[in-house]
Residue frames relative to the residue before (quaternion, step in Angstrom):
aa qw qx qy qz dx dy dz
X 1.0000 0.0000 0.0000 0.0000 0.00 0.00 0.00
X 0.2601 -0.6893 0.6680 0.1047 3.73 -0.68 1.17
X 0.1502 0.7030 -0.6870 0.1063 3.87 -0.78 0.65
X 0.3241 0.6411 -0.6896 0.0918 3.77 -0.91 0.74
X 0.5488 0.6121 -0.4123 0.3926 3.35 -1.64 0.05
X 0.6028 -0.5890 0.3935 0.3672 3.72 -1.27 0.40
X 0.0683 0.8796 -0.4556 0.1182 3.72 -0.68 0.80
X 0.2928 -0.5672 0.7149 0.2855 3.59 -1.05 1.15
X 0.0604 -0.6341 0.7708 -0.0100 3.12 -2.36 1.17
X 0.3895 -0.6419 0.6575 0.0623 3.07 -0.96 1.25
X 0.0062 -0.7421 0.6702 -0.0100 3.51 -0.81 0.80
X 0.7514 -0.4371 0.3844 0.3108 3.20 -1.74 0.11
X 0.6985 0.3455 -0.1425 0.6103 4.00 -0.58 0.47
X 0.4836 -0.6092 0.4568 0.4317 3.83 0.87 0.01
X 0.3875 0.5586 -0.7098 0.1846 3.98 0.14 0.22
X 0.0944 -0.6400 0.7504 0.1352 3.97 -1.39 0.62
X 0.0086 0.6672 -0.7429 -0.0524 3.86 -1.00 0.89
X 0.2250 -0.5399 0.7732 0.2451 3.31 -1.85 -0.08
X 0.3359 0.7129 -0.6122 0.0641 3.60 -1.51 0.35
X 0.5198 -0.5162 0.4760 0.4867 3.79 -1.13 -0.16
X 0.3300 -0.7951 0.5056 0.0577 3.46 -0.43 1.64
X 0.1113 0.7223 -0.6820 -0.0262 3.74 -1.60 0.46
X 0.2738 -0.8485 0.4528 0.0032 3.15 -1.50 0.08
X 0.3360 0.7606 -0.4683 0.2989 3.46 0.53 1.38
X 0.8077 0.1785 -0.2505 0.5030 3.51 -1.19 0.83
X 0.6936 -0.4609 0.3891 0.3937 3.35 0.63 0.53
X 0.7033 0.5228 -0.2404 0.4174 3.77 1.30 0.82
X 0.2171 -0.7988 0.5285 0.1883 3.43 0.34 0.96
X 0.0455 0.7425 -0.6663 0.0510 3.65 -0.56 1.05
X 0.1403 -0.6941 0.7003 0.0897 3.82 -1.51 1.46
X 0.4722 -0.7297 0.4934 0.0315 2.79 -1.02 0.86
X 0.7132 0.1787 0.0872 0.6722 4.13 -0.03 0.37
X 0.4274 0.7646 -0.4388 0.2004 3.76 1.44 0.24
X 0.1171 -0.7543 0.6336 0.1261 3.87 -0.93 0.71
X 0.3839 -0.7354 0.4545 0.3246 3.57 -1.06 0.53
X 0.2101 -0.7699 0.5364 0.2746 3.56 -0.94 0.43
X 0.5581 -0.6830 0.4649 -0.0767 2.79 -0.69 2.12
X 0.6267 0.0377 0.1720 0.7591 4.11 0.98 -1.74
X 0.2990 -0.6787 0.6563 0.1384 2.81 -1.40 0.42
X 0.0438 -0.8784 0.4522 0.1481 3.14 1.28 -0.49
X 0.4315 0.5578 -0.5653 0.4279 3.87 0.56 1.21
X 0.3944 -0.6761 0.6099 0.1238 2.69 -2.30 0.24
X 0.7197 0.2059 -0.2631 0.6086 3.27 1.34 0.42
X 0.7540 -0.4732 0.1719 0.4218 3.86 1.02 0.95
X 0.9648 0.0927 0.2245 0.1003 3.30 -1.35 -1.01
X 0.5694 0.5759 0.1525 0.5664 2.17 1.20 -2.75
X 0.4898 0.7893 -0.1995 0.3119 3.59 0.81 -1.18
X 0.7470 0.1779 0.1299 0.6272 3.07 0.43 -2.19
X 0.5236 0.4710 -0.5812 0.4077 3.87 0.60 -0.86
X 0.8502 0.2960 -0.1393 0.4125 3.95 0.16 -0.95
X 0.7639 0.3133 -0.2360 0.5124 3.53 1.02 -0.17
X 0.7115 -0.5125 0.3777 0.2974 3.52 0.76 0.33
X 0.5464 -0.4503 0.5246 0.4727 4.16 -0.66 -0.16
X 0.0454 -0.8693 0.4633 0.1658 3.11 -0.93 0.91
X 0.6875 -0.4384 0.0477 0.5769 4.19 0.20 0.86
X 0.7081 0.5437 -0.2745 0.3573 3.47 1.18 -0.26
X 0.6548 0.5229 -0.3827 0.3890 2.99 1.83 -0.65
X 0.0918 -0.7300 0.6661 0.1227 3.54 -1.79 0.07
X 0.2504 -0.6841 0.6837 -0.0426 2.40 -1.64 1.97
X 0.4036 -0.5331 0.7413 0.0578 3.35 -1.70 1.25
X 0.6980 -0.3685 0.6136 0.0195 3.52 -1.44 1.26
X 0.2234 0.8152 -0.5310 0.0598 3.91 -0.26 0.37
X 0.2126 -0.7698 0.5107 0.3185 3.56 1.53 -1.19
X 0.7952 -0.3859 0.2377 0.4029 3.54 -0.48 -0.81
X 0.1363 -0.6967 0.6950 0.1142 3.66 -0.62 1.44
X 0.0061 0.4119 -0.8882 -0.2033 2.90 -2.63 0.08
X 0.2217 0.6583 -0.7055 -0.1402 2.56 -1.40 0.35
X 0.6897 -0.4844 0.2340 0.4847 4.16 -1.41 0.33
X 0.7620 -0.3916 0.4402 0.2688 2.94 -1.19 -0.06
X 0.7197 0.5046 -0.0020 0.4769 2.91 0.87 -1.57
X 0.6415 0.3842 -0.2993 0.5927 3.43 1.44 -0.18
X 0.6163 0.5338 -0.3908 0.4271 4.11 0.92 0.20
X 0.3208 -0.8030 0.5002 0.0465 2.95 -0.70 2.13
X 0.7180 -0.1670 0.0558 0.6734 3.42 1.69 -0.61
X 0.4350 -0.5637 0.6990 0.0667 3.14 -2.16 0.61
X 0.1075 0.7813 -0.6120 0.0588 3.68 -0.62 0.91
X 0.3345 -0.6869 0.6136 0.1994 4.01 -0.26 1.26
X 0.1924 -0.7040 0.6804 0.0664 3.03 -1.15 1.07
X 0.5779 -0.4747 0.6126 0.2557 3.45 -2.01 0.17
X 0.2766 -0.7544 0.5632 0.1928 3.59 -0.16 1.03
X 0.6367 0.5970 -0.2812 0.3989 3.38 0.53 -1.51
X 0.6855 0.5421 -0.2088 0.4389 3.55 1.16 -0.93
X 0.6480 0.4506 -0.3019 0.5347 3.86 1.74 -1.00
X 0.6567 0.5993 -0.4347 0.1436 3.07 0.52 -1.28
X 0.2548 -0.8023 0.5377 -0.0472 3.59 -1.52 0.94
């Protein structure tokens, strides 16, 4: 699996991070990751992956996840141009 670039990860248990994503040894590590806490949208996910945080969401600091492989329910590419801060 080739993952780079900013990205929402679904994880097992509902955690949702955002971070600069990679993949090696069977570990999805984000980098600079913050949890999303609210989404604060009205049409999900999709929302922010392409439109950026929107005043309602809240993000939580996180620093660096790994987590398996095996525990990512999903990968959404985000619009960097759209997070940056």
């Amino acid at each position: 699996m080739n993952v780079t670039g900013l990205q929402i990860a679904v994880l097992e248990r509902g955690w949702v991070f955002i971070g600069e994503a990679s993949v090696a040894d069977g570990l999805l590590t984000l980098s600079k990751a913050r949890n999303i806490r609210r989404w604060g949208t009205t049409t999900g996910l999709g929302e922010i992956a392409t439109g950026g945080p929107t005043k309602k969401t809240v993000l939580d600091d996180a620093g660096t996840i790994r987590a398996p492989i095996a525990n990512v329910v999903a990968l959404i590419e985000c619009d960097a141009t759209r997070w940056s801060a």
